[in-house]
DSSP file (Angstrom, degrees, kcal/mol; ACC not computed):
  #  RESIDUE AA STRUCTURE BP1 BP2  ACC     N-H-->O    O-->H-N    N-H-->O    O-->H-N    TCO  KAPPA ALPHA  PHI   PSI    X-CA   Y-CA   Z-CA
    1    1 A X              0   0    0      0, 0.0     2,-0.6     0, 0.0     0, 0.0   0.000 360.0 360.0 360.0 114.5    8.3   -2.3   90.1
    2    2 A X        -     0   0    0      2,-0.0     0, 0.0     0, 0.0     0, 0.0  -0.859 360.0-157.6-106.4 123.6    9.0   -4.2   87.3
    3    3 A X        -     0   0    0     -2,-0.6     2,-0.7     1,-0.1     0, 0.0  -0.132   7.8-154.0-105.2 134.9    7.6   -3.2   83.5
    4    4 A X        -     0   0    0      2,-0.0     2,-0.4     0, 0.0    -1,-0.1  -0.711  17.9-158.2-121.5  91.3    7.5   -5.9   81.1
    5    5 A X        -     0   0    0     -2,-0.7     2,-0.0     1,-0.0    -2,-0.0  -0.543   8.2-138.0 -91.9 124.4    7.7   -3.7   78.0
    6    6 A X        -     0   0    0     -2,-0.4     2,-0.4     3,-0.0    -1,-0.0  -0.428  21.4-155.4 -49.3 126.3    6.2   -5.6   74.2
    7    7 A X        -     0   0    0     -2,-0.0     2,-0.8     0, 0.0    -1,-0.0  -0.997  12.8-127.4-111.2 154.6    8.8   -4.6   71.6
    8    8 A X        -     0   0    0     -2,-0.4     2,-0.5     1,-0.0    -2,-0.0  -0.692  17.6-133.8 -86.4 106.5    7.3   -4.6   68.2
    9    9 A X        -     0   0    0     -2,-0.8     2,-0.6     1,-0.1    -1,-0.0  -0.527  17.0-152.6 -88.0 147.1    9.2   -6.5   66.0
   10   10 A X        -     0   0    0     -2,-0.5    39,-0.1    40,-0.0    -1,-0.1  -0.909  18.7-119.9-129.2 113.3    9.8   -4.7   62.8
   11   11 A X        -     0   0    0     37,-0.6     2,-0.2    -2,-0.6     3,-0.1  -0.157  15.9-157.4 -50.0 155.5   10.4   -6.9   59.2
   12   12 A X    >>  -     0   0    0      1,-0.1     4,-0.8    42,-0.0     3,-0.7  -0.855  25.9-119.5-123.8 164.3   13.3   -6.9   57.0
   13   13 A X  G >4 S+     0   0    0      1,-0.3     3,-2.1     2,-0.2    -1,-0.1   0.993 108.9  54.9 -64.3 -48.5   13.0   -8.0   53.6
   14   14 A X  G 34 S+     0   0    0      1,-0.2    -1,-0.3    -3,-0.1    -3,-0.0   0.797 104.9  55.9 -58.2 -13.3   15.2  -10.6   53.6
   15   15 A X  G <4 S+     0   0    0     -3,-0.7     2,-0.4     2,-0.1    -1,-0.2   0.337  82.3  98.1 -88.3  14.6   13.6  -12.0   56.4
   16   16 A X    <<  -     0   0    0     -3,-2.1     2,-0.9    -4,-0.8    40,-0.1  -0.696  60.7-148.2-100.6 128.8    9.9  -12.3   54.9
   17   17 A X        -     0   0    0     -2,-0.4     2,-0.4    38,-0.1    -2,-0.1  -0.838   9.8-150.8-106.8 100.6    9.1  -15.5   53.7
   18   18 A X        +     0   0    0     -2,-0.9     2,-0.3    39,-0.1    39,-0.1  -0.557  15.4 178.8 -89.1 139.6    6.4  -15.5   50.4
   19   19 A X        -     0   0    0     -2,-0.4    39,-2.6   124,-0.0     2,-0.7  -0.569  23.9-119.0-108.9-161.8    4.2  -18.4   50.0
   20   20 A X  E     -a   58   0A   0     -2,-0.3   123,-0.9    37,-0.2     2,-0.4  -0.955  21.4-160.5-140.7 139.8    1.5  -18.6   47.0
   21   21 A X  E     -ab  59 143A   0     37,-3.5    39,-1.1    -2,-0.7     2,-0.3  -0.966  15.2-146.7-116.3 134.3   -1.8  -18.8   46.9
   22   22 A X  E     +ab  60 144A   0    121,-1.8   123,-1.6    -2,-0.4     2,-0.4  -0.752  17.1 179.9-108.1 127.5   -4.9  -19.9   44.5
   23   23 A X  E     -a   61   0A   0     37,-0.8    39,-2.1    -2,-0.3     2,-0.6  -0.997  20.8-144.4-136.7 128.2   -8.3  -17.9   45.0
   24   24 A X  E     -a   62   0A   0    121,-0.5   123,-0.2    -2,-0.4    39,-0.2  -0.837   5.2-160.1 -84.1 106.8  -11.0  -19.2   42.6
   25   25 A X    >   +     0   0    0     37,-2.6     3,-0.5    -2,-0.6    43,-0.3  -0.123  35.6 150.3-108.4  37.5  -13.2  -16.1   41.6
   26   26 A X  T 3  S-     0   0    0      1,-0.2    41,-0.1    41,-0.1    38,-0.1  -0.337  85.4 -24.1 -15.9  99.4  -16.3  -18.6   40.4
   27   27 A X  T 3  S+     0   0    0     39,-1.0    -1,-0.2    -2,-0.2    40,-0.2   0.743 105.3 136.7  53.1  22.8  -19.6  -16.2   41.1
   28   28 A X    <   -     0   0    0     -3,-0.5    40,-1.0    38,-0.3     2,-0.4  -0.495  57.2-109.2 -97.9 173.2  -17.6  -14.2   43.6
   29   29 A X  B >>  -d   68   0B   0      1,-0.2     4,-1.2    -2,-0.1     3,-1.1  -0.916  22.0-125.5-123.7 147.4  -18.1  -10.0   43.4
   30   30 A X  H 3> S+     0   0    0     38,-1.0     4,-2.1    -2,-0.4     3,-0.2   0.513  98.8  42.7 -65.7 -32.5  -15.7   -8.2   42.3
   31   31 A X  H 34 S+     0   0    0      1,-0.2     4,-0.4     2,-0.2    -1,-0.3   0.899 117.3  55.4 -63.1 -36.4  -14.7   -5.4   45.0
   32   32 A X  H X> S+     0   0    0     -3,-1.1     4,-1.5     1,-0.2     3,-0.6   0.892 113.4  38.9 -60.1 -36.9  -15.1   -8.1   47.6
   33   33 A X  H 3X S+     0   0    0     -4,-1.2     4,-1.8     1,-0.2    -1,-0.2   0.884 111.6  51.3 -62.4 -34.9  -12.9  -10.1   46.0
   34   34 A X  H 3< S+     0   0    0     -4,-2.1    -1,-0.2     2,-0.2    79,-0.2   0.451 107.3  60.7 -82.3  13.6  -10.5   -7.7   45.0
   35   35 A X  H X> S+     0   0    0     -3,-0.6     4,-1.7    -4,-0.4     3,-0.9   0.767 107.7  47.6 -82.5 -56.8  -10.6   -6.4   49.0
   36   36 A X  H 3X S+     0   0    0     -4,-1.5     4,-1.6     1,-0.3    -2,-0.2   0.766 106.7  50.3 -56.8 -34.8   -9.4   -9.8   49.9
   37   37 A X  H 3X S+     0   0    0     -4,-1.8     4,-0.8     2,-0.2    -1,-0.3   0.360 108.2  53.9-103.3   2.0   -6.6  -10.2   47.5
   38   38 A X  H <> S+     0   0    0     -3,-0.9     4,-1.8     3,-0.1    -2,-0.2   0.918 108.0  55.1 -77.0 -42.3   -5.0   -6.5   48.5
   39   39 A X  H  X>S+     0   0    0     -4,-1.7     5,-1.2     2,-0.2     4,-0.5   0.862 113.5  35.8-109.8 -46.2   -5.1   -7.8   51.9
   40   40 A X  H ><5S+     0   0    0     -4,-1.6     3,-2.2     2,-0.2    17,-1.3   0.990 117.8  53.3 -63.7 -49.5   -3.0  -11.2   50.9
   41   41 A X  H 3<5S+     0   0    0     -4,-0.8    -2,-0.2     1,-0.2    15,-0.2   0.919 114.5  43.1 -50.4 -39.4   -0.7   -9.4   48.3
   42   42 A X  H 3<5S-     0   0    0     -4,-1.8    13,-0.3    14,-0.1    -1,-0.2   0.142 110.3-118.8-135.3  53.0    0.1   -7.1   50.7
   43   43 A X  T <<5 +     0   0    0     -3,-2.2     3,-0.2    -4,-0.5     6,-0.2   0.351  68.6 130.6  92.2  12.2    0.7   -9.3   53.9
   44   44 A X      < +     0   0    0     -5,-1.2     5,-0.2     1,-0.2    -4,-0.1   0.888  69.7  65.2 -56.9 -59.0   -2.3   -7.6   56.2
   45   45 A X  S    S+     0   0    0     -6,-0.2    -1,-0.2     2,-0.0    -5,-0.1   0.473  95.0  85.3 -84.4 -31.6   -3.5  -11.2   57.0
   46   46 A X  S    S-     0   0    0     -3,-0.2     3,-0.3    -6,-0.1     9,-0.0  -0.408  72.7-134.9 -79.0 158.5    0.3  -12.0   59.1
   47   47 A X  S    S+     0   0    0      1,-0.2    -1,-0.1    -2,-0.1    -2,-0.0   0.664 103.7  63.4 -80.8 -21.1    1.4  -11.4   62.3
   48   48 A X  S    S+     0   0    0      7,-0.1   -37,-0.6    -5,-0.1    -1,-0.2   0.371  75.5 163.4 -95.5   4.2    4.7  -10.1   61.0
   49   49 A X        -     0   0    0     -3,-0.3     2,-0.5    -6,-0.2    -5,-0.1   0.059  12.2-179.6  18.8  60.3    2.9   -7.2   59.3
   50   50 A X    >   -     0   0    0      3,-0.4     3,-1.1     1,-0.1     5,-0.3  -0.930  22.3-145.0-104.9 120.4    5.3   -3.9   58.2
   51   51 A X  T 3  S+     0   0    0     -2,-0.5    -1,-0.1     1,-0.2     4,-0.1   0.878  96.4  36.8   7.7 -83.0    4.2   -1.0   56.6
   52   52 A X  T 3  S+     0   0    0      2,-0.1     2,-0.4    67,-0.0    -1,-0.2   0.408 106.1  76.7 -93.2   5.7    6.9   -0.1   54.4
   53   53 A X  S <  S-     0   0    0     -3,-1.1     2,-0.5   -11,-0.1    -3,-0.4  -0.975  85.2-111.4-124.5 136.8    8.1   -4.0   53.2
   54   54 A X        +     0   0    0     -2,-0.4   -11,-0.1     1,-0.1    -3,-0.1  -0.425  54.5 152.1 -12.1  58.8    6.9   -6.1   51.2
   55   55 A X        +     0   0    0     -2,-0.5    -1,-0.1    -5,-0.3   -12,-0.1   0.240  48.7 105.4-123.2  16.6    5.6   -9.2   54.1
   56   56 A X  S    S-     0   0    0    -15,-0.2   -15,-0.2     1,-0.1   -14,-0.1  -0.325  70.4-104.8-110.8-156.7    2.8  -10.5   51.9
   57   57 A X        -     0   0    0    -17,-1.3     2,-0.4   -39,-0.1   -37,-0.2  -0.210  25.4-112.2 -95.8-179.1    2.1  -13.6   49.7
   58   58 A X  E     -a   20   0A   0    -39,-2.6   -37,-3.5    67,-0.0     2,-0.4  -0.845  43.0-161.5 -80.2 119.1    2.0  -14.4   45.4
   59   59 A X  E     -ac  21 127A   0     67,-2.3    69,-2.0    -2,-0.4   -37,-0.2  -0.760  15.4-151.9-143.8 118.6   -1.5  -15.0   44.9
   60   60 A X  E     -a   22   0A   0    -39,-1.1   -37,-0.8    -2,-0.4     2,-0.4  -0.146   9.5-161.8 -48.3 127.3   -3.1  -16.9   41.7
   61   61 A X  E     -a   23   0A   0     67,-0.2    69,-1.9   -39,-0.1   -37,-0.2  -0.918   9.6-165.8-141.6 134.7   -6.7  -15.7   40.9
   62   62 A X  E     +a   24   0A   0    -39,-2.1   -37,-2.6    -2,-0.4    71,-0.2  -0.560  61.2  28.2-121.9 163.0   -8.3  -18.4   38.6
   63   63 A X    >   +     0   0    0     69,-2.0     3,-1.6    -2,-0.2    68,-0.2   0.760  54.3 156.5   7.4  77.3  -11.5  -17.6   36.8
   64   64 A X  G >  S+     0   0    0     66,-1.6     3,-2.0     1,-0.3    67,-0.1   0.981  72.9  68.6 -55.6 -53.0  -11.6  -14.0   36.2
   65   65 A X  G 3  S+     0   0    0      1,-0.3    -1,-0.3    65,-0.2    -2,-0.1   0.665  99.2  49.6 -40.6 -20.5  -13.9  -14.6   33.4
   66   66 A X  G <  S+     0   0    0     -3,-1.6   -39,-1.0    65,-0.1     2,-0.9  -0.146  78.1 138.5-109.1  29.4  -16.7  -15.7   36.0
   67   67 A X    <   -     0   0    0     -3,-2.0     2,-0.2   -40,-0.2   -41,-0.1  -0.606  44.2-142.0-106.6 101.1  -16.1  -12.7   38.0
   68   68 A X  B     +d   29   0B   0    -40,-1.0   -38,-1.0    -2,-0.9     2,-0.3  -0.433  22.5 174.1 -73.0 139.7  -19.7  -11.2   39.2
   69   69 A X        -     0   0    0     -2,-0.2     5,-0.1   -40,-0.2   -40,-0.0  -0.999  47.7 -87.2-151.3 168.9  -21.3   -7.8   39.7
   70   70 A X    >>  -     0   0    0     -2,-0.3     4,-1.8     1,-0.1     3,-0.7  -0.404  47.6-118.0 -80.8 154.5  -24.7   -6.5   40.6
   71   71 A X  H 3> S+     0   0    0      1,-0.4     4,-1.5     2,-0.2    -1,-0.1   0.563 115.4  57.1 -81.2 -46.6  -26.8   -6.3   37.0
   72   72 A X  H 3> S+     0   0    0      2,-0.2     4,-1.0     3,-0.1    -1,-0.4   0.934 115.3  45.5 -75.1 -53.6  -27.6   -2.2   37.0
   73   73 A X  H <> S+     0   0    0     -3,-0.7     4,-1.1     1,-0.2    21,-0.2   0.961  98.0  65.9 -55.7 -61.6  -23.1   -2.1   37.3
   74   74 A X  H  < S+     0   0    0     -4,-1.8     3,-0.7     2,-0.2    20,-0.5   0.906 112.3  37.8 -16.3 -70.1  -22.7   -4.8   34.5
   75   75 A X  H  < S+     0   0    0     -4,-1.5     2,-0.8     1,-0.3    19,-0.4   0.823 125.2  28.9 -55.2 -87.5  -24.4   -1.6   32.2
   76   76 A X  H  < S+     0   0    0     -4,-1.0     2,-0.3    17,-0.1    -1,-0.3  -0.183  82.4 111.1 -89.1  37.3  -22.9    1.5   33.5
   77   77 A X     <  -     0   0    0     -4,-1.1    17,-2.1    -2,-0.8     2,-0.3  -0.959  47.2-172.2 -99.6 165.3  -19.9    0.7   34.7
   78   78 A X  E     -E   93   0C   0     -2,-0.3     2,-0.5    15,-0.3    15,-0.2  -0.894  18.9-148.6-150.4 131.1  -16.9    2.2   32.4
   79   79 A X  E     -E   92   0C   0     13,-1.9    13,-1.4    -2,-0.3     2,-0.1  -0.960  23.1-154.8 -82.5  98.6  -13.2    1.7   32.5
   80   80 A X        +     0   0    0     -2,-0.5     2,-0.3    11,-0.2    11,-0.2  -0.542  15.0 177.7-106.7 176.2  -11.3    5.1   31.3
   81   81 A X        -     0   0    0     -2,-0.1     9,-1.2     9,-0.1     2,-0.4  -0.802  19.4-147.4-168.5 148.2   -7.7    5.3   29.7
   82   82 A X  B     -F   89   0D   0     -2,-0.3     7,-0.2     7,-0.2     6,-0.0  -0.971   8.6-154.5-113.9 132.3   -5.9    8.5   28.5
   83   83 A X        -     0   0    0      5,-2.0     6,-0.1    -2,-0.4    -1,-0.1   0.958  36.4-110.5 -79.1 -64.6   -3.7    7.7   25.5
   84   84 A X  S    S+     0   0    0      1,-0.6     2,-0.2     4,-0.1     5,-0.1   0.239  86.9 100.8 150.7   8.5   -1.0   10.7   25.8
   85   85 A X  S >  S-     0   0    0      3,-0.2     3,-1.8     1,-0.0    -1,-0.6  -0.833  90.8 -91.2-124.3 150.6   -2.4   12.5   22.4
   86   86 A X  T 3  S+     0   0    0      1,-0.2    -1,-0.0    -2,-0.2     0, 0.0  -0.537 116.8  15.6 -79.4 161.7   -4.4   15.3   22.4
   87   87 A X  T 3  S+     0   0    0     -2,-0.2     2,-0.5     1,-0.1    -1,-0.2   0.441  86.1 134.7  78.7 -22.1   -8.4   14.0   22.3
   88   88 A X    <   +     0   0    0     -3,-1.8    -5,-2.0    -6,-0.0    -3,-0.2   0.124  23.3 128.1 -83.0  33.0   -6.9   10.6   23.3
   89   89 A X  B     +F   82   0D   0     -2,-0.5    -7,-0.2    -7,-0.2     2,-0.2  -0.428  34.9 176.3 -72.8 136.3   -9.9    9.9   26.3
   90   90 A X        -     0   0    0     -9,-1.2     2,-0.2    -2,-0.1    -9,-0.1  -0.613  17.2-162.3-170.6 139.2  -11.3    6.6   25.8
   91   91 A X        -     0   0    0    -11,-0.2     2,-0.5    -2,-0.2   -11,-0.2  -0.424   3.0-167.7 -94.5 128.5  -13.6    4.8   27.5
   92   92 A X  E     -E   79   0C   0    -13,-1.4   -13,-1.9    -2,-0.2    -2,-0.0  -0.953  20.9-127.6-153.5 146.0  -14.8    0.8   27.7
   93   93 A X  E  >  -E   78   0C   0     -2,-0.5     4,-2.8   -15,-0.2   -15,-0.3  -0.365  20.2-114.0 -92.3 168.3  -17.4   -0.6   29.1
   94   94 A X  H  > S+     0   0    0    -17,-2.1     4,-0.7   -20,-0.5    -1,-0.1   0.560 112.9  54.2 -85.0   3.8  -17.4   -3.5   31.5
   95   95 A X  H  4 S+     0   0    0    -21,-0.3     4,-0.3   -18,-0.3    -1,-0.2   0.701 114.0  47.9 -89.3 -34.0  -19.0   -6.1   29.6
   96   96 A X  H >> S+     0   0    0      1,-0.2     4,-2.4     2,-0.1     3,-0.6   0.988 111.2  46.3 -61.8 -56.5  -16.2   -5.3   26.7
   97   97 A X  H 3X S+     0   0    0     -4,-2.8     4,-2.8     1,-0.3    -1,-0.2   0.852 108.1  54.3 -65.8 -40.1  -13.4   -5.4   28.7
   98   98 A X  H 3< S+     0   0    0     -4,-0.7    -1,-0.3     1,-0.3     4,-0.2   0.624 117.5  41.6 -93.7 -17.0  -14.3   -8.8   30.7
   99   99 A X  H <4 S+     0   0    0     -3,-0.6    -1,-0.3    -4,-0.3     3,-0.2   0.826 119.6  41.9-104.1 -14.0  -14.7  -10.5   27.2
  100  100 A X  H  < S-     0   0    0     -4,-2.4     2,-0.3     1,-0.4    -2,-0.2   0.994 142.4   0.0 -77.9 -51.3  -11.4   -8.8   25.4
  101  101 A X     <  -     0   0    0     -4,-2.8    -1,-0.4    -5,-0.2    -2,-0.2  -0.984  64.7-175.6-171.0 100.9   -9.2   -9.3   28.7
  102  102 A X  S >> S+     0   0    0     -2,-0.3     3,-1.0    -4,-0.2     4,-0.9   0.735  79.3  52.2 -67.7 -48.2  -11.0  -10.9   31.5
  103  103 A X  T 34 S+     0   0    0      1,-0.2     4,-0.4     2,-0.2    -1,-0.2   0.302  96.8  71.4 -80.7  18.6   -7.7  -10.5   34.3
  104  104 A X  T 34 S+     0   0    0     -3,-0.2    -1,-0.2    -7,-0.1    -2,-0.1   0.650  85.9  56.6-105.5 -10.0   -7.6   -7.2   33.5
  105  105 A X  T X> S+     0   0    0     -3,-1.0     3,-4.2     2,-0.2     4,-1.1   0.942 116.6  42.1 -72.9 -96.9  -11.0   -6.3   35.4
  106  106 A X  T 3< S+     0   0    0     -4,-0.9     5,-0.3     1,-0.3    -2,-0.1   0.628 108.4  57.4 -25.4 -38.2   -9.2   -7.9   38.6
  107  107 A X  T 34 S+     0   0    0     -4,-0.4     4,-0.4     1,-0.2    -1,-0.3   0.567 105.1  48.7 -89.0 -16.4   -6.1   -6.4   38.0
  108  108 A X  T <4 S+     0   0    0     -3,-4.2     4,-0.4     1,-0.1    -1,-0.2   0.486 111.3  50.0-106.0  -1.2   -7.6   -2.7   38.0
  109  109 A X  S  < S+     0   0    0     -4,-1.1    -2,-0.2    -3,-0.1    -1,-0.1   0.258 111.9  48.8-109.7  12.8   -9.6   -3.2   41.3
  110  110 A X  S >> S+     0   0    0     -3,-0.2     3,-2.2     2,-0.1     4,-1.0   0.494 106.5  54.8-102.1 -51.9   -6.7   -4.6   43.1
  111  111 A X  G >4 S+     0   0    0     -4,-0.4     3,-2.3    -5,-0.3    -3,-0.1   0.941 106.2  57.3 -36.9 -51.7   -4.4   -2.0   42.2
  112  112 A X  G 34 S+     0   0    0     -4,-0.4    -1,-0.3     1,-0.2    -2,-0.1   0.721  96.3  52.4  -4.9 -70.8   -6.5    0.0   43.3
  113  113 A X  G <4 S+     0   0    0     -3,-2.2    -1,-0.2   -79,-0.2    -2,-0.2   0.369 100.9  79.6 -94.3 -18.5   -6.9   -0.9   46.5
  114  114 A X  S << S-     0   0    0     -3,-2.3     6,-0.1    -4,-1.0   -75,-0.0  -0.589  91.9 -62.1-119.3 171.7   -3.1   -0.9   47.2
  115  115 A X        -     0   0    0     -2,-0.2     2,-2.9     1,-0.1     5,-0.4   0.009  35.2-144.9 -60.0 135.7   -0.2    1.8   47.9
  116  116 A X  S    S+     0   0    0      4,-0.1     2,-0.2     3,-0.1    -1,-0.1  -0.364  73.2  80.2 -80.5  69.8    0.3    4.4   45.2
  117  117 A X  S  > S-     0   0    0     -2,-2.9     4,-1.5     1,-0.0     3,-0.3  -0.856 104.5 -69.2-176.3 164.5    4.1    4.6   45.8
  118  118 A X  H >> S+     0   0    0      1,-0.2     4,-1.0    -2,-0.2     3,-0.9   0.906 130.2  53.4 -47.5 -57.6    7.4    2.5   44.9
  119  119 A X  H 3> S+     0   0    0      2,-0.2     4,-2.2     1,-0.2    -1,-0.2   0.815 100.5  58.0 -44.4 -51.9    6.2   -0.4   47.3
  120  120 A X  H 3> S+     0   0    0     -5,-0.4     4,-1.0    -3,-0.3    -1,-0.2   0.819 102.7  55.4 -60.9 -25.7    2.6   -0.8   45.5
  121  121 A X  H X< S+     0   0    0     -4,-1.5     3,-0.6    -3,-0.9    -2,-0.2   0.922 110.4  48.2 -72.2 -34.0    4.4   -1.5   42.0
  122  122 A X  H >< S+     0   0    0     -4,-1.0     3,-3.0     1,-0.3    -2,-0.2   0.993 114.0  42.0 -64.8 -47.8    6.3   -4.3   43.7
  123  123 A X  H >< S+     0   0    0     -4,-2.2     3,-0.8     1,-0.3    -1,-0.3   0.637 106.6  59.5 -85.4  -0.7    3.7   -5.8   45.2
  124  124 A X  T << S+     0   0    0     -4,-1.0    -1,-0.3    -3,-0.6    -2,-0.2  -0.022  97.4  69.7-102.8  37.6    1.1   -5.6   42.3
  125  125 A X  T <  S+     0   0    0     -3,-3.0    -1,-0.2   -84,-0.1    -2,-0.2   0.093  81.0  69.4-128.3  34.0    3.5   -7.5   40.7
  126  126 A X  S <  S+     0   0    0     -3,-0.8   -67,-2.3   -69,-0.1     2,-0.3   0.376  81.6 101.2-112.9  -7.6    2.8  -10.4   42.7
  127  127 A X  B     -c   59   0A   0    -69,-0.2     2,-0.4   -20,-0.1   -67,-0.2  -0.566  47.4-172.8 -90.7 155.2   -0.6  -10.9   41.2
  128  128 A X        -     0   0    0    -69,-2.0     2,-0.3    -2,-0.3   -67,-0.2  -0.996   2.8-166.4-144.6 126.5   -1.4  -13.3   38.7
  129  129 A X        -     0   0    0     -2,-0.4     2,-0.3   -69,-0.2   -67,-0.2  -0.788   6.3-176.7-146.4 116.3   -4.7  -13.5   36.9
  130  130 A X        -     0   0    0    -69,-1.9   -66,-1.6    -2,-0.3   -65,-0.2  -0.652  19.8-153.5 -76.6 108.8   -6.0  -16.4   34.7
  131  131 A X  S    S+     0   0    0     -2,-0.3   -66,-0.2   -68,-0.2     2,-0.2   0.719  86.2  48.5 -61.5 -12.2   -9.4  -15.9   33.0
  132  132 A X  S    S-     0   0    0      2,-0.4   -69,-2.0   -69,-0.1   -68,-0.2  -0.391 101.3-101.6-140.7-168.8   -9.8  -20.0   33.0
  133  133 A X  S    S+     0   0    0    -71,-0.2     2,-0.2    -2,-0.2   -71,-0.1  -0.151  94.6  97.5-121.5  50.4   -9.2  -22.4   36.0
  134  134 A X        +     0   0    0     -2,-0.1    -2,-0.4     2,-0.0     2,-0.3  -0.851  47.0 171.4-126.1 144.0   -5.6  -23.4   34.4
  135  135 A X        -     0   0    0     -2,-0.2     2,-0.3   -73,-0.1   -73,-0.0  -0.956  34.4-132.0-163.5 155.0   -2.4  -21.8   35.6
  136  136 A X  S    S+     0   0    0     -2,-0.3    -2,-0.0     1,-0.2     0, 0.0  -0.461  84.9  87.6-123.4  65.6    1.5  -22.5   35.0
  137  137 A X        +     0   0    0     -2,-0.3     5,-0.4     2,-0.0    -1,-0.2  -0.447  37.3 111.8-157.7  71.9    2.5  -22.4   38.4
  138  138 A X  S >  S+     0   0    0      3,-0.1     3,-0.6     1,-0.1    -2,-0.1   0.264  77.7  74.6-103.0   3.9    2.1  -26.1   40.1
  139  139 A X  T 3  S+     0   0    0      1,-0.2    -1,-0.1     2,-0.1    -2,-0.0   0.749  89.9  45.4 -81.2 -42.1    5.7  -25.8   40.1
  140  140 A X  T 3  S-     0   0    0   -121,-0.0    -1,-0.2     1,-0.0  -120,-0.1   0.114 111.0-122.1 -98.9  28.6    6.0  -23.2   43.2
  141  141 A X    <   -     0   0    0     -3,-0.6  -121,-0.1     1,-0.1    -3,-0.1   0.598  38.0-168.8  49.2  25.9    3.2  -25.7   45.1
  142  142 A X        -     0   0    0     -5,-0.4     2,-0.4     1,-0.1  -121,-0.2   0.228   5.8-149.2 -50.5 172.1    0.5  -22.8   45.6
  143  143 A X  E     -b   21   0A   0   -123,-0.9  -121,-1.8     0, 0.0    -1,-0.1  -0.998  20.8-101.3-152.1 138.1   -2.4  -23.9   48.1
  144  144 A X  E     -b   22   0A   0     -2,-0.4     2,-0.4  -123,-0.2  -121,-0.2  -0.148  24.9-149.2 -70.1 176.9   -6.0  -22.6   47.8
  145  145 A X        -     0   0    0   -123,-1.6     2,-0.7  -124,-0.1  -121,-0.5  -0.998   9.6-138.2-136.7 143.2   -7.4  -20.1   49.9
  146  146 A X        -     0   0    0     -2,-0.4  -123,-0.1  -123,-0.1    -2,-0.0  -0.837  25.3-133.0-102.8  94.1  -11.2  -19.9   50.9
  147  147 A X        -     0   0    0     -2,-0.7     2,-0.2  -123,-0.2  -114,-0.0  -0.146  26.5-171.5 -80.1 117.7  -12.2  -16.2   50.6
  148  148 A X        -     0   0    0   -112,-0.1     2,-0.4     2,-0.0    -1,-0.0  -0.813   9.1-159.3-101.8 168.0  -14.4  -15.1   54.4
  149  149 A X              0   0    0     -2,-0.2  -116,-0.0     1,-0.0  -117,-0.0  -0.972 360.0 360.0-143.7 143.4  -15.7  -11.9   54.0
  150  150 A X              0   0    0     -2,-0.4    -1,-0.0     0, 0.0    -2,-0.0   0.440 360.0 360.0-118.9 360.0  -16.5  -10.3   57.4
């Protein structure tokens, strides 16, 4: 009888190839988007898939600033911070924060989303987010992506 046994090929870093990608966040909302873009930073979307390395893209997100959420959130939702002093809690709402620092709304619901460990700082340092639909990376050829949401 003979077995024809799958082996599971398991990345190495050097072998992982990143490309880059541009996702346009025009009217999109934000946890769906920011689902989508954990899943490219960190490399769910390949067949070469490992855990514990890095295997996913650079990905571009262009108009934060147009970044939607349902109307009742818009009001209550709240951003929190601890400063390091005692007393030092503070709080900002999400209609401040998305006009002081628009990528910074994206950038705290992807982070989220990704591992809380040595590996999640690398790879949330593969995002890039532009509040306007300009970015200074045509150099590294990025290609859009058209976010499906299942």
């Amino acid at each position: 009888m003979e077995t024809s046994a799958k082996i599971t090929k398991s990345m190495r870093k050097e072998d992982v190839t990143h490309k880059w990608l541009v996702v346009d966040a025009t009217n999109q909302t934000l946890g769906r988007l920011a689902t989508q873009v954990a899943i490219l930073l960190r490399g769910k979307h390949k067949a070469c898939f490992t855990p514990h390395v890095d295997t996913g893209d650079f990905v571009i997100v262009i108009n934060a600033e147009k970044i939607q959420l349902e109307p009742k959130r818009v009001e209550g939702k709240e951003y929190y911070h601890y400063t390091g002093y005692p007393g030092g809690g503070r709080t900002e709402s999400f209609k401040s924060l998305i006009q002081r620092r628009p990528s910074a709304v994206i950038e705290h619901a992807v982070k989220g989303m990704l591992p809380k460990n040595r590996l999640g700082r690398v790879i949330i340092k593969k995002l890039k987010v532009y509040a306007g639909p300009e970015h200074p990376h045509e150099a590294q050829m990025p290609t859009t992506v058209e976010l499906t949401y299942h």
